[in-house]
C-alpha positions as CSV (number, residue, x, y, z in Angstrom):
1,X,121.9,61.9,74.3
2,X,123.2,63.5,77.5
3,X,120.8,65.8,79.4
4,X,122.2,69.5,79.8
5,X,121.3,72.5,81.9
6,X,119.0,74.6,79.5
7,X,119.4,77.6,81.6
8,X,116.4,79.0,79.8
9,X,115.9,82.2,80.8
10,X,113.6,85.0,78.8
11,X,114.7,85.8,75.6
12,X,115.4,89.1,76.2
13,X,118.6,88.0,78.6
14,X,120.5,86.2,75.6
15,X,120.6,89.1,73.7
16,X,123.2,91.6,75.0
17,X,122.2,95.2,74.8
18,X,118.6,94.5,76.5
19,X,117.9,95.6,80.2
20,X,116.9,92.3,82.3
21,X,113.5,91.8,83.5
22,X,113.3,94.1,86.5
23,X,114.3,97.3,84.3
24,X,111.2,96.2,81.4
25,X,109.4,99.5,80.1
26,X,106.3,98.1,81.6
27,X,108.1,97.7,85.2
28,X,109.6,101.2,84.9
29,X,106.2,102.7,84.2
30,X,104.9,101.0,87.1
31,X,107.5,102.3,89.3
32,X,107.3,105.8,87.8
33,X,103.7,106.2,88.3
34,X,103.7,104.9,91.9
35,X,106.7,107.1,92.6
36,X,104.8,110.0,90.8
37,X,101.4,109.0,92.9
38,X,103.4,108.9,96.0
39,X,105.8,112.2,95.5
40,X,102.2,114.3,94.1
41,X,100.3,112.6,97.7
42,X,103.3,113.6,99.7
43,X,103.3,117.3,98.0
44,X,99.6,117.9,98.7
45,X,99.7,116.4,102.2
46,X,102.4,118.7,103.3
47,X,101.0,121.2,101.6
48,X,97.5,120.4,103.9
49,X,99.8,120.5,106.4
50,X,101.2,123.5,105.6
51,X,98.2,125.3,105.1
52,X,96.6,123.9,108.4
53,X,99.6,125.5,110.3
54,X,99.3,129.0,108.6
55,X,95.7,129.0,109.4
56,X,96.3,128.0,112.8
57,X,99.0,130.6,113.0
58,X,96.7,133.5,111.7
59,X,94.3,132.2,114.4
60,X,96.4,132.7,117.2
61,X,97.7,136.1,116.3
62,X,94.0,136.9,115.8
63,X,93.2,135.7,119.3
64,X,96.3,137.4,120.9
65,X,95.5,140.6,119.0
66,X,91.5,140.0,120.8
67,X,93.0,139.8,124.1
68,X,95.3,142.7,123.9
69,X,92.3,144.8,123.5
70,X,90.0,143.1,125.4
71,X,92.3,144.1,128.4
72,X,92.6,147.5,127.5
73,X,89.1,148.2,127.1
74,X,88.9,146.1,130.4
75,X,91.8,148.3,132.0
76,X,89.6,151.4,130.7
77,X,86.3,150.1,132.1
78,X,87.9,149.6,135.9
79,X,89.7,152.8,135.6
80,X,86.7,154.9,134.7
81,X,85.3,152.9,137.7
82,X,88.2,154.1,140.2
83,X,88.0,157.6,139.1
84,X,84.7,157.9,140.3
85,X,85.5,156.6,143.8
86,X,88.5,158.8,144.0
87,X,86.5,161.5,143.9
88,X,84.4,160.6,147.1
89,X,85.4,163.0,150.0
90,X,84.8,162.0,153.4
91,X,83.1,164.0,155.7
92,X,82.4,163.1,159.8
93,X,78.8,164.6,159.3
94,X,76.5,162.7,157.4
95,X,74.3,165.4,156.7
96,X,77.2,167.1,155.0
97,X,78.5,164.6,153.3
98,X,74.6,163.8,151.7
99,X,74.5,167.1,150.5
100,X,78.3,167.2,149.1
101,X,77.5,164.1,147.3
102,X,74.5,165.5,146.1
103,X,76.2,168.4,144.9
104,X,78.6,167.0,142.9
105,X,77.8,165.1,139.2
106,X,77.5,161.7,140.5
107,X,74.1,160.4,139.3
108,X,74.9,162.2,135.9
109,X,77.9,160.3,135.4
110,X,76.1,156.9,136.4
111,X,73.4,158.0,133.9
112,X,76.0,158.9,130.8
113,X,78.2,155.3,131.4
114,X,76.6,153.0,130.3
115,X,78.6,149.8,131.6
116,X,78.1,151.7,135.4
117,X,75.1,150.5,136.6
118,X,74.7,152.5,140.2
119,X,76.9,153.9,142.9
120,X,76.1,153.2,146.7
121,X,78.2,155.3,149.5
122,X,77.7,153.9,153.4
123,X,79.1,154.7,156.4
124,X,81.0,152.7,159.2
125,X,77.4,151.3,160.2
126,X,76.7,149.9,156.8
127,X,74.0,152.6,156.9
128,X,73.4,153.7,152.6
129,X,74.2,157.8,152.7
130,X,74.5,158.1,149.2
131,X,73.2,156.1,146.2
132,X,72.8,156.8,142.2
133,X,71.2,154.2,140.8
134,X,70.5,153.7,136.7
135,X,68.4,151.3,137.7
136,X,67.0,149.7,141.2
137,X,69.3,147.8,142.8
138,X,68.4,145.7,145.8
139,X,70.7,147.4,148.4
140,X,70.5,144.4,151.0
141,X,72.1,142.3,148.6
142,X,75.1,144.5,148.1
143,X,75.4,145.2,152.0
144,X,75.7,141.5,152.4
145,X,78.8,140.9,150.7
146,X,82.0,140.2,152.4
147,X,83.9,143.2,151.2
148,X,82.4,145.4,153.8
149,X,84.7,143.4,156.2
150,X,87.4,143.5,153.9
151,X,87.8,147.0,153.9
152,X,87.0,147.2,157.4
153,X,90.2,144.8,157.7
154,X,92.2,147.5,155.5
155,X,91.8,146.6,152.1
156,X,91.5,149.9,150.6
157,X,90.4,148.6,146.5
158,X,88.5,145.3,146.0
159,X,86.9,143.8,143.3
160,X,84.5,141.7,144.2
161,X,81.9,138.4,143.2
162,X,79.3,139.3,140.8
163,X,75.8,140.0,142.8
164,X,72.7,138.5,141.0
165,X,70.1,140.3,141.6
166,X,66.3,138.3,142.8
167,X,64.0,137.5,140.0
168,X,66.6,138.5,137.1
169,X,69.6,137.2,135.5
170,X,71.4,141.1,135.8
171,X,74.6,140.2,137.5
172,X,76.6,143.2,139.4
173,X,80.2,143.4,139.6
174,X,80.7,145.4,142.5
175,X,84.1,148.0,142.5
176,X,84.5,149.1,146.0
177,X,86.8,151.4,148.4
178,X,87.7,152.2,151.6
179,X,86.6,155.6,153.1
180,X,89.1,156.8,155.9
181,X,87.5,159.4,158.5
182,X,90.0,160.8,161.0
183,X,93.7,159.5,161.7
184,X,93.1,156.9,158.7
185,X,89.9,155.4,161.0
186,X,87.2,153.0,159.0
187,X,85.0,155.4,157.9
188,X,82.6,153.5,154.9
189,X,82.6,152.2,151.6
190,X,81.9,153.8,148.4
191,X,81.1,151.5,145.8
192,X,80.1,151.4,141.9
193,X,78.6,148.7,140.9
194,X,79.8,147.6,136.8
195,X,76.7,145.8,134.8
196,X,77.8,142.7,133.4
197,X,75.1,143.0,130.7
198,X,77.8,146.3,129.3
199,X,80.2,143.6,129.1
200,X,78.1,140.6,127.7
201,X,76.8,143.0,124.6
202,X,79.9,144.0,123.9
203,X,82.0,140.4,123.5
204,X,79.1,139.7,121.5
205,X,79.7,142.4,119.5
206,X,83.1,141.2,119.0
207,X,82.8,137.4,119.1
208,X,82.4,136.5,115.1
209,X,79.1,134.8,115.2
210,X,79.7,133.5,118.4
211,X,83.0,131.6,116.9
212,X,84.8,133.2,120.0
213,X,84.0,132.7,123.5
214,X,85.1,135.9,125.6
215,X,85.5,135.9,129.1
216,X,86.9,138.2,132.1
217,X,87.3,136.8,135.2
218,X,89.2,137.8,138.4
219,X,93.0,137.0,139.2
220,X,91.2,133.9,141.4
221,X,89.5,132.3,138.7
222,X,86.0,133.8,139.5
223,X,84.2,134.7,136.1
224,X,83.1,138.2,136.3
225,X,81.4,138.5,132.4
226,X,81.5,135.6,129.5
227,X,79.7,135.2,126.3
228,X,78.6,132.8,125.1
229,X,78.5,130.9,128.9
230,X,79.3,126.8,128.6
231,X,76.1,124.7,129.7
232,X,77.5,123.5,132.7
233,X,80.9,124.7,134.2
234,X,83.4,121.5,135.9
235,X,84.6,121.3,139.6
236,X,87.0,123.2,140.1
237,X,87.1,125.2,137.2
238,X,88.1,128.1,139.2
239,X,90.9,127.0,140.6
240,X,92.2,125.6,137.3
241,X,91.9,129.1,136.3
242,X,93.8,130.8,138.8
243,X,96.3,128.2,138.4
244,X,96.5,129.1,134.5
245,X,96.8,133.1,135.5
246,X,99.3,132.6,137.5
247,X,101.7,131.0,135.3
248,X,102.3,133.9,132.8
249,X,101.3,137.3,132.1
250,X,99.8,136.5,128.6
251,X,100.1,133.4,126.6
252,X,98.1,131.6,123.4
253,X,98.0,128.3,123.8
254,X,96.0,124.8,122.6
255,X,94.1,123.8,126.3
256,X,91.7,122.0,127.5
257,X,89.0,124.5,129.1
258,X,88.6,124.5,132.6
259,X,85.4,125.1,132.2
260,X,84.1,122.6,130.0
261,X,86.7,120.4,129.1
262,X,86.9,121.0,125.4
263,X,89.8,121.7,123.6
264,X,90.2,125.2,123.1
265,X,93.0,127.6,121.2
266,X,92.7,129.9,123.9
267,X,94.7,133.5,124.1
268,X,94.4,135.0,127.3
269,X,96.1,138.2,129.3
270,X,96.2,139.8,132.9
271,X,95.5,143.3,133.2
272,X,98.0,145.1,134.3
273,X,96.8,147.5,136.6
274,X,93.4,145.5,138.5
275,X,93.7,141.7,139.4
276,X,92.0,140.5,136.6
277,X,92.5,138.5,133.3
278,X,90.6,138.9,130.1
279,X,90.8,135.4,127.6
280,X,89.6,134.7,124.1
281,X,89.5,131.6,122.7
282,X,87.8,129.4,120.1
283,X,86.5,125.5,119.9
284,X,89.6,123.6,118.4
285,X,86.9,121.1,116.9
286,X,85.4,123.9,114.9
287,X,88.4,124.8,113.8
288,X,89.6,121.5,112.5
289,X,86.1,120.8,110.9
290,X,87.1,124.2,108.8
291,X,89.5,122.9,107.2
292,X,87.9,119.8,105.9
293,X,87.0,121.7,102.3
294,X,90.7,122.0,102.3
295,X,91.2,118.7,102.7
296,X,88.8,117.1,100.5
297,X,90.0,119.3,98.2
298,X,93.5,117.8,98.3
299,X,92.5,114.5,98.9
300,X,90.3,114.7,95.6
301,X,93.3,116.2,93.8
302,X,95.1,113.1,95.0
303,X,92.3,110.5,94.1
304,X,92.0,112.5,90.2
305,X,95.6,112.5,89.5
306,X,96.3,108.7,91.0
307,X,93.5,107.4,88.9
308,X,94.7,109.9,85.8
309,X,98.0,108.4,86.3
310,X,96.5,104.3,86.8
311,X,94.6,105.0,83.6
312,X,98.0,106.1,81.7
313,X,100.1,103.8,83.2
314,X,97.8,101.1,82.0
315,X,97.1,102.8,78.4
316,X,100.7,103.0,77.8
317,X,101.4,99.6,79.3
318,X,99.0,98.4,77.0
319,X,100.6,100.1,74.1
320,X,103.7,98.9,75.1
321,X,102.4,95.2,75.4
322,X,101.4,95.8,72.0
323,X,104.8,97.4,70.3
324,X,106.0,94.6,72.2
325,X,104.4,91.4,70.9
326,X,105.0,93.4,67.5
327,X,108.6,93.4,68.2
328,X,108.5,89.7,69.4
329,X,106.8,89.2,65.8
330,X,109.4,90.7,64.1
331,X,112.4,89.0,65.8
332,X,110.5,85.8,65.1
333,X,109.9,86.5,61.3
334,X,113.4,88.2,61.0
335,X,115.0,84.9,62.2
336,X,112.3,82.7,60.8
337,X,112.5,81.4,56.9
338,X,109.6,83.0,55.3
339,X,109.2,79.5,52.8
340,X,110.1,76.9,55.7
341,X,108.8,78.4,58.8
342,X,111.9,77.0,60.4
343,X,114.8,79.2,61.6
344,X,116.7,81.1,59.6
345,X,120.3,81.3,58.4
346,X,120.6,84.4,61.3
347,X,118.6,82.5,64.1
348,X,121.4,79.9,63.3
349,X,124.5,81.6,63.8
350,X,123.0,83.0,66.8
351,X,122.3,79.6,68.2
352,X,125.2,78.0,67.3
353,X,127.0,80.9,69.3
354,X,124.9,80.4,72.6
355,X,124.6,76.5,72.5
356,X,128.3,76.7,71.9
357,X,129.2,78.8,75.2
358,X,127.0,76.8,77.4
359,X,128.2,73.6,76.0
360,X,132.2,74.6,76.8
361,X,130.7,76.0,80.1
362,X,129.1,72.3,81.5
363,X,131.6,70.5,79.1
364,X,129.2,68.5,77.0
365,X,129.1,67.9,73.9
366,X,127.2,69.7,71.2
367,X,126.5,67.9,67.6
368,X,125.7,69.6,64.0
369,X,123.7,68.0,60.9
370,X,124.3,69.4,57.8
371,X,121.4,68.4,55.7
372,X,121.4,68.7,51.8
373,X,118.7,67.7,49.4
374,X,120.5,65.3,46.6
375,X,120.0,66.5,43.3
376,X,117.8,69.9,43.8
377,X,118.6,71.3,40.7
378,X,117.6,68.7,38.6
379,X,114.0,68.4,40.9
380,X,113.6,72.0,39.7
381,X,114.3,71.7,36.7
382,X,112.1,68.4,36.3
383,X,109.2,69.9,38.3
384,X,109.6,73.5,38.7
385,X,110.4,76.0,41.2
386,X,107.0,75.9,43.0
387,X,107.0,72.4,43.4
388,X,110.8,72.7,44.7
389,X,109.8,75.0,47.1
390,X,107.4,72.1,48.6
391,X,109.9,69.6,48.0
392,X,111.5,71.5,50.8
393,X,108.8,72.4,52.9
394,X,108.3,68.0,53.1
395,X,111.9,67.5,53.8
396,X,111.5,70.0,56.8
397,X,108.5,68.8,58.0
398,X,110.7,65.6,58.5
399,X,113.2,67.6,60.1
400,X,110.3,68.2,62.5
401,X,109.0,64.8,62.9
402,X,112.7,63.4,63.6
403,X,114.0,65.7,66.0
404,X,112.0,65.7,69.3
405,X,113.5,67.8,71.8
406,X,112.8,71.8,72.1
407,X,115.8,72.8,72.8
408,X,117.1,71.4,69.4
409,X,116.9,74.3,66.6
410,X,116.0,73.1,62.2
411,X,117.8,76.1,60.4
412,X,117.6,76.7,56.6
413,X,121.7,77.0,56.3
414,X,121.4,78.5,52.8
415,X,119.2,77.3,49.1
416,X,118.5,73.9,49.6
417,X,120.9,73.1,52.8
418,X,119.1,72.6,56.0
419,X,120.8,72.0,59.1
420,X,119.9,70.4,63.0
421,X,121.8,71.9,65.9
422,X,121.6,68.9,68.5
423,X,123.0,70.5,72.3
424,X,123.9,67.8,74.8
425,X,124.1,65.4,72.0
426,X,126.9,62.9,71.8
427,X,127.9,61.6,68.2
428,X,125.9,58.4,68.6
429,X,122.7,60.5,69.3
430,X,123.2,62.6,66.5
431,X,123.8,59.4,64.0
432,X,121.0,57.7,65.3
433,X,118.7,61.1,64.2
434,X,120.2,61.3,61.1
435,X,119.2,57.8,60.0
436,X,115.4,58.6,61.3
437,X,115.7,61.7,59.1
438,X,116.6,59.0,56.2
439,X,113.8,56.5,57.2
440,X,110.9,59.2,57.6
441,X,111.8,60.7,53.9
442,X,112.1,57.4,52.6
443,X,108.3,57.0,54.1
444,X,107.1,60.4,52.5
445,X,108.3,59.1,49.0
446,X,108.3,62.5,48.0
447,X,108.3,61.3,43.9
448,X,111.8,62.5,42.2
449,X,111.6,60.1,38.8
450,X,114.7,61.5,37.3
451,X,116.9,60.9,40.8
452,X,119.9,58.8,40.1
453,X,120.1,57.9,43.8
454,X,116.4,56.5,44.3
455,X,112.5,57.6,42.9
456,X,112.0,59.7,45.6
457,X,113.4,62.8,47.3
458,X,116.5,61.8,49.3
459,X,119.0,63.9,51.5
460,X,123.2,63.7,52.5
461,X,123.7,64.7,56.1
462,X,126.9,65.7,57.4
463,X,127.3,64.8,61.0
464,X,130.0,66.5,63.3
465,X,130.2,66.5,67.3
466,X,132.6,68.5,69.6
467,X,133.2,69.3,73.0
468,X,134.2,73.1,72.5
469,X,137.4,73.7,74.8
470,X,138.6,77.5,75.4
471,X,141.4,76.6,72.1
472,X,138.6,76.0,69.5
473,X,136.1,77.9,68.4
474,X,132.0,77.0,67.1
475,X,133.1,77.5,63.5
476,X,134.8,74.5,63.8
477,X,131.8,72.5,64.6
478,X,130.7,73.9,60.9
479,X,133.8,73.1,59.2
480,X,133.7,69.4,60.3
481,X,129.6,69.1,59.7
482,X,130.6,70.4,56.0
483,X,133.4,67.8,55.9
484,X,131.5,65.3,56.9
485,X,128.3,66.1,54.4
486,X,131.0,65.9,51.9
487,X,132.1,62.8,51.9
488,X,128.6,61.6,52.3
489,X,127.9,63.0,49.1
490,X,131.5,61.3,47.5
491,X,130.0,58.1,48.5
492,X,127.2,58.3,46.7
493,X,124.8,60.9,48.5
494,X,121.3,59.5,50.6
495,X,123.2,58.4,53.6
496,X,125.3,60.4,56.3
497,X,129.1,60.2,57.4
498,X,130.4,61.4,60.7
499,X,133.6,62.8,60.8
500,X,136.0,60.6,60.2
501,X,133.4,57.5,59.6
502,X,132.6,55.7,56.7
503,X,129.4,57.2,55.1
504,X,126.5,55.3,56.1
């Protein structure tokens, strides 16, 4: 016998009409629910994503709407402030001028402001006229501050460093003005004095639980009020500041502080009438760790419907295993003789078909047995149906025993014909079976008393071998077999004849 390719591949690809292997219901589900897993994770991550942006955006129009009136109510604190010195009038005489002051609201409207905290008038000398004090203020420390020679220089308005006083934490933030005597001449300095602890009670009034850090500092980065204050404050932090004032009027922006070097979403805005900037800004970390029950709560959406969909995909993979070997089990009985357990008359043709194509594909040859029981009708009707029926179940358990090879196919060809489809089998190979299939039933002695041919069950094979070319078709291969069985049984039946040989 001559060794062919086999080209086995899974049943499913000899059958037209079925999808091939990658395209399997049990793929496709696969792919589905990973597509579906993927598509639902990409969903609810930009949806995170989304969400996380529209918080972040609410956050910044929140802050920028904080600064906005932060600097006004700044703007109206320093104005209030400037009114009050405007009203100073010089005059040469001291005396005068202590009794003018005196005469005139002041220490009423220090009393009924509450973020004033005193007012202090001096002369040229540095000598205190005039002072209104909410509370005692330690005068040396005010005379010591450099804006005395400021104004002296001709600064008329100045802002200046906060003044802490001894033994507290009160911090001053001194508003101060040039006094002009005669022909525009240095005359003193009136000054009010703002109380930082206004300002602290009031941004923690307005911070959120402390969730905001407010701060107003001056145009050169020197802090004038904050709340809540950082534990420690970097180099150059005030610097860094002016630098960040400089570069636009207002702005909201992600930063890292100046101050303490955390990352900050930070709104902030220059006044537009004092040198001074107002910011409000919150801890980016804190804001990030708010929105982790957002996205746990999407990631656990994720997790439910990825092991929801793992679960079905393996449920319905399992049911399809099952139609499946159900399917397998009804292709295998539906071309499977129910009496012989060998292949049916359907499985046959099938065969034939197949083993015929790849035959004329690798030109080799491909060799039939037609196999008929001598005599059937008279075994039944010496022994009965029943035992006919086993009379055939021996003849094709020889079938079995003679033919080796897998790739060979037993058929039931129709009542008491059997037949051996033999691919890659030249005529001699398929002669030399035949007679094997004659020597193994002889063996069995399957008893048949009335026989005329022999006391046992005997068989007439038909043997027929072709090389299919494009000109002939597989039927032909048939025809010939059933020629051949023929004369075998002319001659005298129990033996086999090839196709144009003498029965044997």
């Amino acid at each position: 016998m001559i060794p062919i390719p086999r080209e086995r591949a899974s049943p499913s690809a000899k059958r037209p009409g079925v999808p091939p292997a990658w395209k399997t219901p049990q793929r496709l589900l696969i792919l589905f629910g990973s597509l579906a897993v993927m598509a639902v994770g990409g969903f609810l991550f930009e949806e995170t994503r989304k969400l996380e942006q529209r918080k972040l955006s609410a956050l910044e129009e929140n802050l920028a709407a904080e600064a906005t009136l932060l600097a006004e109510h700044a703007e109206l604190t320093f104005a209030t402030a400037t009114r009050l010195l405007m009203d100073i009038e010089w005059d040469s005489d001291p005396a005068r001028l202590r009794e003018s002051l005196a005469a005139q609201p002041f220490y009423q409207r220090i009393l009924r402001t509450p973020q004033f905290a005193g007012l202090m008038v001096t002369d040229a000398a540095d000598e205190v006229i005039f002072t209104a004090n909410r509370q005692p203020i330690q005068a040396w420390r005010v005379l010591a501050q450099p804006f005395f020679a400021a104004h002296r220089g001709g600064e008329f308005m100045r802002i200046g460093e906060p003044i802490v006083q001894t033994g507290t934490q009160r911090r001053l933030i001194p508003v101060s003005q040039r006094l002009n005597g005669p022909q525009g001449a240095f005359a003193g300095v009136a000054m009010v004095m703002l109380d930082s602890d206004y300002f602290h009670d009031f941004y923690d009034a307005v911070s959120r639980n402390h969730q905001y850090r407010i701060g107003m500092f001056h145009a050169d980065g020197t802090t004038l009020a904050m709340f809540p204050e950082p534990r420690e404050v970097l180099p150059g932090a005030r610097r860094d500041l002016a630098e960040l004032f400089a570069s636009r009027i207002a702005d909201v922006t992600l930063l890292t502080s100046p101050l303490d070097g955390t990352q900050r979403i930070a709104a902030y805005r220059n006044l537009a009438s004092f040198p001074l900037a107002v910011t409000v800004s919150r801890s980016y970390r804190q804001f990030r760790a708010e929105l982790g029950p957002d996205r746990w709560r999407n990631g656990i959406l994720w997790v439910i419907f990825a092991v929801g969909t793992l679960l079905s995909v393996m449920a319905i993979n399992g049911v399809l295993r099952a139609l499946q070997g159900a399917n397998r089990e009804l292709d295998r009985l539906a071309s499977t003789d129910a009496l012989l357990g060998i292949s049916n008359r359907r499985r046959f043709d099938d065969a034939l078909e197949t083993e015929w194509q790849r035959a004329q594909r690798y030109v080799q040859p491909l060799s039939l047995l037609l196999i008929d029981v001598d005599h059937f009708k008279r075994y039944n009707d010496r022994y009965g149906h029943p035992a006919g029926d086993v009379a055939l179940q021996q003849v094709a358990g020889v079938l079995g025993e003679a033919v080796a090879r897998s790739g060979d196919l037993i058929a039931r060809y129709g009542g008491e014909e059997l037949a051996v489809l033999l691919p890659g089998t030249p005529e001699v190979g398929a002669m030399e079976i035949a007679q094997r299939i004659h020597r193994r039933l002889g063996q069995r002695a399957v008893a048949f008393d009335d026989s005329p041919v022999a006391g046992y069950l005997t068989v007439s094979i038909g043997v027929a071998t072709l090389t299919p070319r494009r000109d002939n078709a597989a039927e032909e291969l048939v025809k010939r077999a059933d020629e051949a069985l023929y004369r075998a049984k002319a001659a005298g039946r129990n033996r086999s004849a090839g196709p144009d040989d003498i029965p044997s």
